[in-house]
N, C-alpha and C positions, 0 to 999 in steps of 0.2 A: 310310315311309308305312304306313296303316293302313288296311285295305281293311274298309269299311264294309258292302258291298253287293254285290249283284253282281244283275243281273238275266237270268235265262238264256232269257228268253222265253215263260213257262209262259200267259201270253195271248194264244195263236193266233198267236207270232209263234217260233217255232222257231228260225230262221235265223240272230235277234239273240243274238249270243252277246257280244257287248263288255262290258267290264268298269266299273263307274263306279266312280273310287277317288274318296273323299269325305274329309274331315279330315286333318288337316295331322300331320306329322314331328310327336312329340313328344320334347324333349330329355330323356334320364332320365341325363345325366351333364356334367361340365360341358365347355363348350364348345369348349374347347382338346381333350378328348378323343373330338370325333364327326368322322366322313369327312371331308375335303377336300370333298364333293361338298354337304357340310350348309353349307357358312361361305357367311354372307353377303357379295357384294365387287360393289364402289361401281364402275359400268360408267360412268359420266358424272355431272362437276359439271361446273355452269357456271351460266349467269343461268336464273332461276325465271321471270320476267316472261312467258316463251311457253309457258308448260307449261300446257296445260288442266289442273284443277286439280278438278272435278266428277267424274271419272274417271280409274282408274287405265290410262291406252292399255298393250295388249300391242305387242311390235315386228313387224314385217314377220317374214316368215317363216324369213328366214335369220337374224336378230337385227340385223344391222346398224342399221334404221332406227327411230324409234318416231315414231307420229303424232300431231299436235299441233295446236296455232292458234298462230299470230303476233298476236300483241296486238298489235299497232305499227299491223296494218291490219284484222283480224278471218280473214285469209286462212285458208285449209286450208294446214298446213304438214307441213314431219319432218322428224325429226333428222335427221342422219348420222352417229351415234354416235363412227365411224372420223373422220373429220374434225372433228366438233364444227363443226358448222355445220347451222343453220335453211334451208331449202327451202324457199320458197313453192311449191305445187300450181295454184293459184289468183292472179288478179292483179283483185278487184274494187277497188283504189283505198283514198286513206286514210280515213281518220273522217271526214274535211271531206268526202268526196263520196259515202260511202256508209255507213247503220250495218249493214248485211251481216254475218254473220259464221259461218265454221263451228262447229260440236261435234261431238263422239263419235265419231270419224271411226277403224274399223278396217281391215288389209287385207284386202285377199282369199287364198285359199290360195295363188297360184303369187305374188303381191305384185304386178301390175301394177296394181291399182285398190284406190282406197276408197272404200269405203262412207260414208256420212257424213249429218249434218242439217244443215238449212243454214237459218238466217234470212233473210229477204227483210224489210227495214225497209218495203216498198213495197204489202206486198199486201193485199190487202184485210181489213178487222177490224183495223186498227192493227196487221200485222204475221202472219206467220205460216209455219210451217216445212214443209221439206222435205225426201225423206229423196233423196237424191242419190248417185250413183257417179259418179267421178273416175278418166279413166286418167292414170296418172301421167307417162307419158311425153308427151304435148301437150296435158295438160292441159284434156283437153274433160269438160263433164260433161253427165249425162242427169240428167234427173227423174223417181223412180222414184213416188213418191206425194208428192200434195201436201195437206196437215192440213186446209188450208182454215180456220184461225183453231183448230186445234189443235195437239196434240203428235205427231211421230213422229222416231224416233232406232232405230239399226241392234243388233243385238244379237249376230249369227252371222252368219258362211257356211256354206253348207254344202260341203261337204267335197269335190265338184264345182265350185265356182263358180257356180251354175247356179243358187240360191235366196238369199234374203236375208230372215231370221228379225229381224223389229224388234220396236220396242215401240210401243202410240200409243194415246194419248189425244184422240177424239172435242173436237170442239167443242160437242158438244151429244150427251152421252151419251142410250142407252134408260135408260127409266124400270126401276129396281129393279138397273140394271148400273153398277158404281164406277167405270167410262169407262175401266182400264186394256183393250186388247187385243194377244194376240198374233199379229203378221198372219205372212203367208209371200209376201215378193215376190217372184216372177221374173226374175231381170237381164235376163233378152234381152226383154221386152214379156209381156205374157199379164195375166191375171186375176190378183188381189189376194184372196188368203185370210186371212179370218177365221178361225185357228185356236182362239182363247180367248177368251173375254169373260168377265173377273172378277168377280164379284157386290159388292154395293155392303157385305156385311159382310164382306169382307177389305178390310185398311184399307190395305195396300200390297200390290200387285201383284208379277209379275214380277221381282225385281231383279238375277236373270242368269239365263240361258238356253245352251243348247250344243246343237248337233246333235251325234248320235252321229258314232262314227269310217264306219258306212255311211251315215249319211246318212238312216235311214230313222225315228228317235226325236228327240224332243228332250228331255232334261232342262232342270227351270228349278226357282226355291226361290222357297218362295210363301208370305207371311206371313199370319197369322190368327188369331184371339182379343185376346183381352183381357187383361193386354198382349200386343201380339201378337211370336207366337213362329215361326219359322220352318221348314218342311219341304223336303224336297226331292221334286218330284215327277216322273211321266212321261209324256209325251206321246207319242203315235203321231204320223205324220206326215199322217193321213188324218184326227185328230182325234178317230177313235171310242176309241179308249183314255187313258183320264186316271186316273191314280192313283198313289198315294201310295209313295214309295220307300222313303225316309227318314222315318220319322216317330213321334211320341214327345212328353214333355215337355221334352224339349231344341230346343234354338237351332238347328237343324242346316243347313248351308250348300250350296250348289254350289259348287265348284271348277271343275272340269271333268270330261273323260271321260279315261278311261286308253287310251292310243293300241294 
């Protein structure tokens, strides 16, 4: 690994000492001669038909599971890597009685819940999503915001269980704003924060996000220019600090945080 960055707090945040390791291993010999720990190895084959395919889903947190949709019905689903067997979460019925269906569905830190968006073929505007938790074990789910004939999909937990960093798109953006925002829901009920709202000359938003390992930052890579190139940037958790981490005439990505 190559540690890129480090931000040690020096804006009035002292305390934030975590480390953000950015860009990937690079190989500078060949591959039969790097660690055991570099070699790539194939955890699961089997049928592609249930894999969401929009997103790469990370696994639950002990690795066992990875979450997904079931095509067959639009279900919330996941794997069981150990067995190789699909799990419905969810039981809304096939295509002939409903077109429902989940996406982007992460879990939570301890793995009892996902986060997830969900389609309603039903609601008002010809359709429109919701960003929903799921406990896994009886399968009940809550409604945590509803788009109302726009976008919202889950991006983070926080490192508590206690918040949930999405992404969403207005159905009817402000004037001079490019309709991505970063909200902050709270699992247990409460108010819906507005943490970002991207201006209409970045031409793509958000396209990952991480809360620190406290819980109290979020990193996210935010694309801009012509053509547009990427940085990695920083977020306070109150919103008054926004600035730039990672940045340059390179491409530069978010991965994640270094635990």
């Amino acid at each position: 690994m190559r540690n890129l960055a480090k931000y040690p707090g020096a804006v009035s945040a002292a305390t934030c000492t975590a480390t953000l390791t950015l860009a990937m291993t690079v190989l500078q010999a060949p591959l039969s001669a790097q660690s055991e720990s570099l070699r790539a190895r194939r955890i699961w084959k089997g049928e592609t038909d249930n894999i969401c395919c929009y997103s790469l889903p990370a696994p639950s947190p002990d690795g066992r599971y990875v979450p997904g949709v079931d095509w067959y019905s639009g279900d919330l689903a996941y794997l069981d890597l150990r067995d190789d067997q699909w799990i419905r979460v969810t039981a809304k019925g096939e295509w002939e009685e409903s077109g429902d269906f989940s996406m982007n569905a992460i879990y939570s830190p301890d793995g009892s819940r996902l986060a997830h968006s969900w389609w309603t073929e039903t609601a008002p505007q010809e359709g429109s999503w919701d960003l929903r938790v799921q406990d896994i074990s009886n399968g009940t789910p809550r409604v945590l915001v509803q788009a109302e004939g726009g976008e919202v999909w889950p991006l983070d937990w926080s490192p508590d269980g206690a918040l949930i960093l999405a992404g969403a798109i207005p159905a009817r953006p402000l004037a001079g704003v490019g309709g991505l925002q970063l909200l902050l829901v709270p699992v247990n009920g409460g108010e819906v924060t507005v943490l970002k709202e991207f201006s209409a000359e970045v031409s793509r938003g958000a396209s990952s996000a991480r809360f620190s390992p406290d819980g109290q930052w979020i990193a996210y890579t935010e694309y801009a220019g012509e053509p547009p190139l990427a940085d990695v940037q920083l977020l306070s958790l109150d919103g008054e600090v926004d600035r730039g981490l990672v940045t340059g005439n390179g491409d530069d990505h978010l991965m994640d945080w270094l635990p």
